[in-house]
C-alpha positions as CSV (number, residue, x, y, z in Angstrom):
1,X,22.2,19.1,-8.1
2,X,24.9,21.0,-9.8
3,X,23.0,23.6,-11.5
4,X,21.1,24.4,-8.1
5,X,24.6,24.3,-6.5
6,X,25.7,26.7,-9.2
7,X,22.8,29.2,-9.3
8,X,22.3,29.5,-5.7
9,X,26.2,30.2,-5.6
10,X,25.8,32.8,-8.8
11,X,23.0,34.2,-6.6
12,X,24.6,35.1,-3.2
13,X,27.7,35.9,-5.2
14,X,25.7,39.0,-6.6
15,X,24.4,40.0,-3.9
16,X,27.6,40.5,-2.0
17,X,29.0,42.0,-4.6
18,X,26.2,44.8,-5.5
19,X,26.4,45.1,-1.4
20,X,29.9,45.9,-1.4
21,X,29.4,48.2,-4.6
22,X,26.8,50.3,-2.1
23,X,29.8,51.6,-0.5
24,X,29.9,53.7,-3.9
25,X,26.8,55.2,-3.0
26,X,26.5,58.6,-0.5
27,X,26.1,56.8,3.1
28,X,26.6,58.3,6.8
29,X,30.0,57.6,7.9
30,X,30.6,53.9,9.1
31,X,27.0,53.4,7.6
32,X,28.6,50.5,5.4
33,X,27.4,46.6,4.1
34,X,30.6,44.5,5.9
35,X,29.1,42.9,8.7
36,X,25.9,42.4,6.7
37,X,28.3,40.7,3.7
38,X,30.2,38.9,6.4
39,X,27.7,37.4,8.0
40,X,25.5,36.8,4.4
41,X,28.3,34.6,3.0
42,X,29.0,32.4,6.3
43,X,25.2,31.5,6.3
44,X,24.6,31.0,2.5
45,X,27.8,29.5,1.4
46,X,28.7,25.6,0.7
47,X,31.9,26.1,0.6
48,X,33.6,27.7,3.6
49,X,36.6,29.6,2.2
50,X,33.6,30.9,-0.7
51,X,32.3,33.1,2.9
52,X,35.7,34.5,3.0
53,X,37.3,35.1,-0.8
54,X,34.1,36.0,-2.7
55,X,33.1,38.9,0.2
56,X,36.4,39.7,0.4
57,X,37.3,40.4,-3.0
58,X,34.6,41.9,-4.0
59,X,35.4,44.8,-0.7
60,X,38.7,44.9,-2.3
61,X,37.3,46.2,-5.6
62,X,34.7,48.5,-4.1
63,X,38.2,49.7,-2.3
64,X,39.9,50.3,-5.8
65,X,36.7,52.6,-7.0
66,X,36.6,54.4,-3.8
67,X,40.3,55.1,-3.4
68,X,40.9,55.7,-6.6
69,X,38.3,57.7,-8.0
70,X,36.2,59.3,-4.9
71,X,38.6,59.2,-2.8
72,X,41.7,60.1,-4.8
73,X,42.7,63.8,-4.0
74,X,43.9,61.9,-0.9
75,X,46.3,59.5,-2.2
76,X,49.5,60.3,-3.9
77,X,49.4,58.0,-7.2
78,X,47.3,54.6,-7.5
79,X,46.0,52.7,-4.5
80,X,46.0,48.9,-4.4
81,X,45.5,48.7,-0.7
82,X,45.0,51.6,2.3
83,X,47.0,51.6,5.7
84,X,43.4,50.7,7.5
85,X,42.2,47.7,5.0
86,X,44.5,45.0,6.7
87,X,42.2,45.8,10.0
88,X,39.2,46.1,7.9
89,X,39.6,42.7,6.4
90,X,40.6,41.1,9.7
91,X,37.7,42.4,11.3
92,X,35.8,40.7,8.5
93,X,37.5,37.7,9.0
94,X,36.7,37.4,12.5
95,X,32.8,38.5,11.7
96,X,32.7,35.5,9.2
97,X,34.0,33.0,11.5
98,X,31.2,34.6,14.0
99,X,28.5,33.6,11.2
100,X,29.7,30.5,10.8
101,X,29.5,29.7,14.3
102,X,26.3,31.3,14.8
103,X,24.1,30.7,11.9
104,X,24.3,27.0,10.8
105,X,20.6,27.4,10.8
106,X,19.0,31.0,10.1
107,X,16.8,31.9,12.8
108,X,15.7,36.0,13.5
109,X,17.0,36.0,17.4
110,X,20.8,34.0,16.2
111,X,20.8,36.7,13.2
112,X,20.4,40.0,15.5
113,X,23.0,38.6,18.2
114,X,25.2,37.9,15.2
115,X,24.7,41.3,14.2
116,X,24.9,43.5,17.5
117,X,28.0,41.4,17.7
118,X,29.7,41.4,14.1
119,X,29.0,45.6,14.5
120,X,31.0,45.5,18.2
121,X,34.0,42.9,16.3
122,X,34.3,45.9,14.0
123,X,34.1,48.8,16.1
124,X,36.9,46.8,18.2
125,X,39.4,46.4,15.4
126,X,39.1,49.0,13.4
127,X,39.5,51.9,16.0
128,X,42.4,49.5,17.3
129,X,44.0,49.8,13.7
130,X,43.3,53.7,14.0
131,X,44.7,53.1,17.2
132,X,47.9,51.4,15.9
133,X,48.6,52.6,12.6
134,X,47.2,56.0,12.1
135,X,49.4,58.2,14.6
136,X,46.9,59.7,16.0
137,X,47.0,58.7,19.7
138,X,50.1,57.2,21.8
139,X,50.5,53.9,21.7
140,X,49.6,53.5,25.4
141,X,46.8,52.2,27.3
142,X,45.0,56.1,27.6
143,X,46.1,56.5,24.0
144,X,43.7,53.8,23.0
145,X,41.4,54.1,25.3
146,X,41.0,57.7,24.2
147,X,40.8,56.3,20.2
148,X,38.0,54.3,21.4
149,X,35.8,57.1,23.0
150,X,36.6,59.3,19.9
151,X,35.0,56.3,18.0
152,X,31.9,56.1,19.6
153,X,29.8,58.3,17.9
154,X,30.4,56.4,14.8
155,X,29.6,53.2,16.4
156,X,25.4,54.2,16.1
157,X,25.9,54.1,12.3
158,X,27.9,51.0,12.4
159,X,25.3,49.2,14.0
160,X,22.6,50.8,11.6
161,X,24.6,49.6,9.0
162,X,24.8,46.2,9.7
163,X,21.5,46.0,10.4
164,X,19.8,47.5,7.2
165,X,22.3,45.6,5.4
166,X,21.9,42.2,6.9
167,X,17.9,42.4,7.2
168,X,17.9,43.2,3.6
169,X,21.1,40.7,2.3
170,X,19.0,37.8,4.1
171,X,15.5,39.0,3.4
172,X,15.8,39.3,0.3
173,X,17.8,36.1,-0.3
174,X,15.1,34.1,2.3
175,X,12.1,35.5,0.2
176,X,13.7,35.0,-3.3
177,X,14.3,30.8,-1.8
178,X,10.1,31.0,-1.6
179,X,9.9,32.0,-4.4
180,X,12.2,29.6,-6.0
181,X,13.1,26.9,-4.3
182,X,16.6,25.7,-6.5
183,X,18.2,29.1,-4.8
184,X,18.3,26.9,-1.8
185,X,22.1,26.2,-1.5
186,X,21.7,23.3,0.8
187,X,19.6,19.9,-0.3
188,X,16.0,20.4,1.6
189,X,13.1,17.4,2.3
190,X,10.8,17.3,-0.2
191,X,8.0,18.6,2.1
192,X,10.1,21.7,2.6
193,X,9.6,22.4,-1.2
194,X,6.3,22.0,-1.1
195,X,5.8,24.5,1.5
196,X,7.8,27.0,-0.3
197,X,5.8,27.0,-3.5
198,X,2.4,27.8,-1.8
């Protein structure tokens, strides 16, 4: 039982991280893994606080790369963390805690509400961090309401985003468990291995 809990743990572990090392790659604006990696880790990982350090983390570093090194005419000097991330990992936060909820058993209609929702969770925050932190817009009522409209056009990839990125984090994880059944991070009836071997 240990090495299955260990390899389907290596396994999903991967996965969210090479999904969070996409962000590397040339993508639409907003166009981006999180909600997919949120929601990946709350359905696939034993361990609860696994859903939210491992995913986490792993953002984190993509962040260093991108900051750093893309991104680094921008920044004066080395960046650990940006003004947005603290929303950016909240929203994440709250997206897990969605999945958890939501997807004690994976099932196609649960996952797409999970998704619609985890890619309105993130809309929400982060133009409410753009909102509060960026100076941008008064901090009044208009002022935010403003910062939201302005965000809506980025919304459409935020939503294509996290659902590329979830059909393909659970998809591929769902047809690698056929494949071979000690992925499986939860014990399953015998039966259910047999079925997933033909």
């Amino acid at each position: 039982m240990k090495k299955t809990v260990n390899l389907s743990f290596a396994v999903i572990s991967l996965m969210v991280f090479f999904a969070a090392m996409s962000r590397l790659l040339p993508h639409p604006p907003n166009f981006a893994p999180i909600g997919g990696m949120a929601l990946f880790g709350a359905a696939y990982y034993s361990k609860r606080y696994w859903a939210f350090l491992i995913p986490i983390v792993s953002m984190w570093i993509s962040d260093l790369v991108l900051n750093n090194v893309v991104y680094a005419r921008y920044f004066d000097g080395f960046v650990w963390f940006y003004s947005g991330s603290l929303f950016t990992c909240g929203a994440f936060v709250l997206i897990a805690l969605l999945g958890l909820w939501t997807l004690r058993k994976v099932r196609i209609p649960a996952l797409l509400l999970s998704t619609v929702a985890a890619s309105a969770l993130f809309f929400a925050v982060s133009n409410f961090g753009v909102w509060w932190s960026a100076g941008m817009y008064p901090h009044t009522a208009s002022g935010l309401w403003a910062c939201y409209v302005a965000g809506l056009p980025f919304f459409r990839n935020t939503l294509g985003g996290d659902l590329v990125y979830t059909a393909l984090l659970f998809g591929v994880f769902e047809w690698s468990v056929r494949r071979f059944p000690a992925l499986r991070p939860h014990p399953v009836p015998a039966s259910d291995y047999l079925k997933a071997v033909r």
